[in-house]
C-alpha positions in Angstrom: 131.0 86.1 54.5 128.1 83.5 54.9 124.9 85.3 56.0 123.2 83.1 58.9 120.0 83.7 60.6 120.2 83.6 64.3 117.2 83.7 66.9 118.5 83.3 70.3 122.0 84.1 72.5 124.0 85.1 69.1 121.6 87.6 68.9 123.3 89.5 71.7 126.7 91.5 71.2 128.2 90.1 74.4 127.8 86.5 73.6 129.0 87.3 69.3 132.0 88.7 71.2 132.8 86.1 73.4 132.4 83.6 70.6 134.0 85.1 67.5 136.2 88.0 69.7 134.2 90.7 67.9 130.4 92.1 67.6 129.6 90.5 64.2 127.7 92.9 61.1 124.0 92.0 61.1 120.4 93.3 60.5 116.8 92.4 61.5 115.2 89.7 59.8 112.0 87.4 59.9 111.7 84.0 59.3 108.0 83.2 58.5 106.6 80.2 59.1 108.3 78.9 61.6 108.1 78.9 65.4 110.4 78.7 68.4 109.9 76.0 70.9 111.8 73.1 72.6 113.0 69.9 71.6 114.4 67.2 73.6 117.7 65.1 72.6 120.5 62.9 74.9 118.6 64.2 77.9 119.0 67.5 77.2 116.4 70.3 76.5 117.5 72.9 73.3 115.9 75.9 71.6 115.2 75.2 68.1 113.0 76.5 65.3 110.5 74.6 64.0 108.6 74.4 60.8 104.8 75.9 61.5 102.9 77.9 58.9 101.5 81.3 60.1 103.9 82.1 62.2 107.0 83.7 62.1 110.7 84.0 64.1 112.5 87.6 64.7 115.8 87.5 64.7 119.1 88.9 63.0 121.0 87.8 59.8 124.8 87.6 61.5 127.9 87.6 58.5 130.5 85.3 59.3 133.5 84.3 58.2 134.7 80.4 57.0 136.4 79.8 60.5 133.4 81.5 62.6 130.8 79.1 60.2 133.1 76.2 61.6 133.1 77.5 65.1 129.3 77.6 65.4 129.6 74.3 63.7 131.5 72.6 66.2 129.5 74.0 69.3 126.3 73.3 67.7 127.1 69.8 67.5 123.4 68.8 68.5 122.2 71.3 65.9 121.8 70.9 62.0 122.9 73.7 59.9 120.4 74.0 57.6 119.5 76.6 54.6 116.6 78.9 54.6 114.9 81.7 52.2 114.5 84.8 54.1 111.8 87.0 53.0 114.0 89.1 50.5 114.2 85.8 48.5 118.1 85.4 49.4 119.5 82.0 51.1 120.9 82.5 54.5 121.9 79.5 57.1 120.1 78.8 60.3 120.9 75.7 63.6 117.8 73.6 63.9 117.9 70.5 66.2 116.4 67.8 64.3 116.0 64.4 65.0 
């Protein structure tokens, strides 16, 4: 299972179930410098996270499987997967729109 950081809708049992036909393991995390906010791309408006030192994201570390990594790959087509250092010092995956 691949641990990834999420900070908006996957955060919500309703919307893990609907995507992955289950409510996925997880546990509170922070991401620390880094903020939410908006970016702009194709005419559309997404929520991202962005590098900003000081502040910090709540959010939850979700455990998915190989298939469900490539299902949030496929919708999050306007969304990098990227990796990240959570404040335990382990690696976990997060969707950042960049560029």
């Amino acid at each position: 299972m691949e641990p990834v950081f999420v900070y908006g809708n996957l955060m919500e049992a309703q919307v893990q179930q609907k995507a992955f036909g289950r409510v996925v393991e997880s546990r509170f995390d922070t991401l620390f410098d880094y903020k939410k906010g908006e970016a702009h791309k194709n005419g559309n408006t997404l929520f991202s996270v962005f590098p900003a030192r000081g502040h910090s994201v709540h959010g939850f570390v979700l455990y998915l499987s190989p298939e469900e990594m490539a299902y949030l790959d496929k919708n999050l087509a306007s969304y990098s997967r990227i990796k990240i250092i959570l404040p335990n010092g382990k690696g976990a995956w997060t969707y950042v729109v960049q560029g």
